[in-house]
C-alpha positions as CSV (number, residue, x, y, z in Angstrom):
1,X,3.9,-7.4,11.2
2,X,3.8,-4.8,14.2
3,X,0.9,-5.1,16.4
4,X,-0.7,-1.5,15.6
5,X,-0.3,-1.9,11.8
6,X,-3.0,-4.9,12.2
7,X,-4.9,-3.0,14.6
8,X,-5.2,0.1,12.2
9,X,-5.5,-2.0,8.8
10,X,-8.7,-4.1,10.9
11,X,-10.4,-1.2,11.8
12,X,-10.1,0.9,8.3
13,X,-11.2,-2.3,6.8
14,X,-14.4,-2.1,9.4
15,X,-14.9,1.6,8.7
16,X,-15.2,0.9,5.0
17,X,-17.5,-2.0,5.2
18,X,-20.0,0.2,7.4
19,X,-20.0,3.1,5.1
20,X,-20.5,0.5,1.9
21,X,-23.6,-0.9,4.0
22,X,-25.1,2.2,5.8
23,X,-23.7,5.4,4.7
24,X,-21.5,7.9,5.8
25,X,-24.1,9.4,8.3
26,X,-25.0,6.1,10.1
27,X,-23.4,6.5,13.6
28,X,-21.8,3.1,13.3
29,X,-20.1,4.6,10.5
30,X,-18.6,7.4,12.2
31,X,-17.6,5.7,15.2
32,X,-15.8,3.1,13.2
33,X,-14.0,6.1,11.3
34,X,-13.1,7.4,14.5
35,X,-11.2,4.4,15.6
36,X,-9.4,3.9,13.0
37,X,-8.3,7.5,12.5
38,X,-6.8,6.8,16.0
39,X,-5.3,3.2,15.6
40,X,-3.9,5.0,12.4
41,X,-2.7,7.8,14.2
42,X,-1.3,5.7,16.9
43,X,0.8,3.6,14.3
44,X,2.2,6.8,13.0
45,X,3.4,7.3,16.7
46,X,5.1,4.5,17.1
47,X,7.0,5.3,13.7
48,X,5.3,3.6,10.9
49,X,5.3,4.8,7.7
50,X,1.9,5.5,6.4
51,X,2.8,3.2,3.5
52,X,2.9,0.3,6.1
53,X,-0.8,0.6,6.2
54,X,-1.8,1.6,2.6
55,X,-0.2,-0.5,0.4
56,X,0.0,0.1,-3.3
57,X,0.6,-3.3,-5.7
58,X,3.3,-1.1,-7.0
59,X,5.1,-0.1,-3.6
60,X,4.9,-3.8,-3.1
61,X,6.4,-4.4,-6.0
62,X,9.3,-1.6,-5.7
63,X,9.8,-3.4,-1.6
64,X,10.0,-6.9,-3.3
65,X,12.2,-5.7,-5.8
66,X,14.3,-3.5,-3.6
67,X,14.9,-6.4,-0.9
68,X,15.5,-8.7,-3.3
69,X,18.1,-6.7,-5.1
70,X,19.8,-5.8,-1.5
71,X,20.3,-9.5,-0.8
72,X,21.2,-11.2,-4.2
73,X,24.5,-11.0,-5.5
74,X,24.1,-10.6,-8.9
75,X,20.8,-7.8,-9.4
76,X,22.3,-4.5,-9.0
77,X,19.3,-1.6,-7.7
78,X,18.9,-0.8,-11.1
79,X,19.3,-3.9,-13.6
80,X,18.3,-7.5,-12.7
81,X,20.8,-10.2,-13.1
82,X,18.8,-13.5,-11.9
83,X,15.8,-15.1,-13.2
84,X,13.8,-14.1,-10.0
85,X,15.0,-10.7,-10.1
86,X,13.9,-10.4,-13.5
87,X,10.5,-11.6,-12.5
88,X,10.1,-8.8,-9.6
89,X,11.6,-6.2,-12.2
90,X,9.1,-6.7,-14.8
91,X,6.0,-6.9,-12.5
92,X,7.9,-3.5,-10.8
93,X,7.8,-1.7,-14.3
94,X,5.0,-2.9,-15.6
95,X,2.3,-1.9,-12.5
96,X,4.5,1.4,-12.7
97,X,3.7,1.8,-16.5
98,X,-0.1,1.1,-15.3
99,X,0.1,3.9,-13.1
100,X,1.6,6.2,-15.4
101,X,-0.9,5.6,-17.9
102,X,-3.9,5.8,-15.8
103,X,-2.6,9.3,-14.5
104,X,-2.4,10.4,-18.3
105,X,-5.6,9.6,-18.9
106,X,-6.9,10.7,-15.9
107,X,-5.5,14.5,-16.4
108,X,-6.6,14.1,-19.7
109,X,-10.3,13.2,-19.2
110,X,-10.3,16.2,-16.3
């Protein structure tokens, strides 16, 4: 893992454990935010995705998927075709079925 996706992940991870224990308008609050708005910022710079940082379960799940599919000779992009394929397939679909639900009910509760 590149050097400034640790160094942005550790210091969002700081920022949110400040604001959990003193607030957003405690000073070591801000100044943690600060830092890692620019260790974010400087990942992005150096060509990161964003998604390198923020991790979803499911884009995890769609990246173990994907690689696997790329390098095994019998999953096509689209339909599994070994028994660990199938495994990354399912958990793929189902944590996108999760997502899809929990948007539907979230529009609907709005």
């Amino acid at each position: 893992m590149p050097h400034r996706i640790r160094a942005a992940r550790a210091a969002q991870y700081l920022a949110v454990r400040a604001l959990t224990v003193h607030g957003l308008a405690h000073p070591l609050t801000l100044a943690l935010l600060a830092a890692a708005s620019t260790a974010a910022a400087k990942a992005w710079d150096r060509g990161h995705r964003v998604d390198a940082i923020h991790t979803a379960p499911g884009q995890r799940a769609r990246r173990a998927w994907a690689d696997h599919a790329a390098g095994c000779g019998t999953c096509t992009t689209t339909r599994p075709g070994c028994p660990e394929g199938a495994r990354l397939w399912e958990r793929y679909c189902r944590l996108q079925d999760a997502y899809l639900t929990h948007l539907r009910t979230r529009s609907t509760s709005q």
